[in-house]
N, C-alpha and C positions, 0 to 999 in steps of 0.2 A: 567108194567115192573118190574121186580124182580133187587133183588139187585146184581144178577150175571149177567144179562143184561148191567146193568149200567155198570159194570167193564168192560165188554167183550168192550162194545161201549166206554170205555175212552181208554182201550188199544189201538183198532183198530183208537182212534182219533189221537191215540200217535202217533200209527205207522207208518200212513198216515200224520203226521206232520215233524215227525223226515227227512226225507227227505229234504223237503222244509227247514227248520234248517239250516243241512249240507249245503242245495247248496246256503243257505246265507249266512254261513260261510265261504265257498268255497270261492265266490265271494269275500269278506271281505278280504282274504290272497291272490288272486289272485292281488287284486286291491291294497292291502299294497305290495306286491312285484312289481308290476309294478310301483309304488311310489316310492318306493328305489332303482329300476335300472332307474327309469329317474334324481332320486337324484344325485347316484354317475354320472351320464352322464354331469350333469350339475357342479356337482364341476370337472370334469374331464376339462372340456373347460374357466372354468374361469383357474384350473392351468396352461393349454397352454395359455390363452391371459395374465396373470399376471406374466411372466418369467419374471426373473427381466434382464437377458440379453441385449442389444440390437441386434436390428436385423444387418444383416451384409451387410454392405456396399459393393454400387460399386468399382469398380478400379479406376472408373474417379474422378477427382477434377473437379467439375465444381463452376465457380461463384454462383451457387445455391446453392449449399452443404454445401457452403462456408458461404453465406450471413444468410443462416437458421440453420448456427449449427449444423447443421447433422452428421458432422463430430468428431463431441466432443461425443463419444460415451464413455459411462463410461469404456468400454476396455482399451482404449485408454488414458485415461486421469489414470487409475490404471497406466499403463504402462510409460507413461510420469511422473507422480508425483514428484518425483526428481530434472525435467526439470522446473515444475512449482517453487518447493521450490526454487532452485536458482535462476529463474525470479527475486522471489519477495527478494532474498537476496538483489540481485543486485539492483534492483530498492532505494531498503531502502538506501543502500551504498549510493546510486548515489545521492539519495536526503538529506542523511546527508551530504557530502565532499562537494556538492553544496553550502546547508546552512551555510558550515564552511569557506568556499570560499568568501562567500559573507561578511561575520562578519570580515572576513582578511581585504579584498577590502577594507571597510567600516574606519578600523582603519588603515589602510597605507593613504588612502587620509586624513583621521584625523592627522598624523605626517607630513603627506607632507605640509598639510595647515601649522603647525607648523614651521617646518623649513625655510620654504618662509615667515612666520613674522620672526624668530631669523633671516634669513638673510638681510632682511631690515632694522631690529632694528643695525645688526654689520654695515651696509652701512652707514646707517644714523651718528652711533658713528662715525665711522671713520672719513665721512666730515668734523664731528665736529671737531673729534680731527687735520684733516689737517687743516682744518682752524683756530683755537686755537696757531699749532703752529708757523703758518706764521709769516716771519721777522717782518711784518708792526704791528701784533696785539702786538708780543712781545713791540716790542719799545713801542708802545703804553700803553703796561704796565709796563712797566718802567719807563717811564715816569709819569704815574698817583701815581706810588708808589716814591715818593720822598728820601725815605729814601737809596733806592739801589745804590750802587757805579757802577754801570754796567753804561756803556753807547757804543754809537757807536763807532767805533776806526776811528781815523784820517788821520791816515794812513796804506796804504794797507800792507799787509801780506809780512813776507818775510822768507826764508831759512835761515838756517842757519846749516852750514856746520862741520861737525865736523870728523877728521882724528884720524884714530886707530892705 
């Protein structure tokens, strides 16, 4: 074989290959596009299941909806917001005037015990002092003080009349 043999036979190998090539390549871009339309299919179906929505309720209340929450759909609780803030106003309110309520309570029975002693303590003075100034204790103390010109009177009490 001559050296334009050889050429003629690498051309024709060329020729006869180039083909086979192509429709590997073919295949290669076929098969990278059918990978990229099942790509975007798949991110298509995760952005419908990841809506951040919720889905939309029935018309009914029932005790189920009710017990599992179903009802608190983020719609819903955007829409209430407001409703929730002054819940938790009020709750606060409710539980400070309670605790202020109670620390009142707290110091009125503390004055009340007070004044049930100062009124005992004035009950008890007083006995003392009726008793103290009783006729009998008097004499009795005048009589132990020797020195006083006071004594009983001899004779009873009398008017004594006087014209204007």
């Amino acid at each position: 074989m001559s050296k334009t043999d050889d050429i003629k036979l690498e051309i024709q190998d060329g020729i006869e290959e180039e083909p086979a090539v192509k429709k590997e390549e073919h295949d290669l871009i076929d098969e990278a596009a059918e990978m990229k339309e099942q790509a975007r299919k798949t991110i298509q179906l995760i952005k419908e299941k990841a809506k951040e929505e919720d889905p939309k309720l029935t018309s009914t209340m029932t005790l189920r909806t009710i017990l599992g929450g179903d009802f608190l759909t983020a719609d819903m609780v955007r829409r209430q917001i407001w409703l929730f803030v002054l819940m938790v106003i009020f709750t606060i309110l409710y539980v400070a005037f309670r605790y202020q309520c109670q620390q009142d309570m707290i110091a009125i029975d503390k004055l009340e015990k007070e004044v049930l002693d100062a009124k005992y303590k004035a009950l008890s003075s007083s006995s003392t002092l009726t008793e103290k100034c009783r006729e009998s204790h008097v004499l009795e103390a005048l009589k132990q003080n020797k020195d006083s010109l006071l004594h009983i009177a001899d004779q009873p009490p009398y008017i004594i009349y006087i014209e204007e």
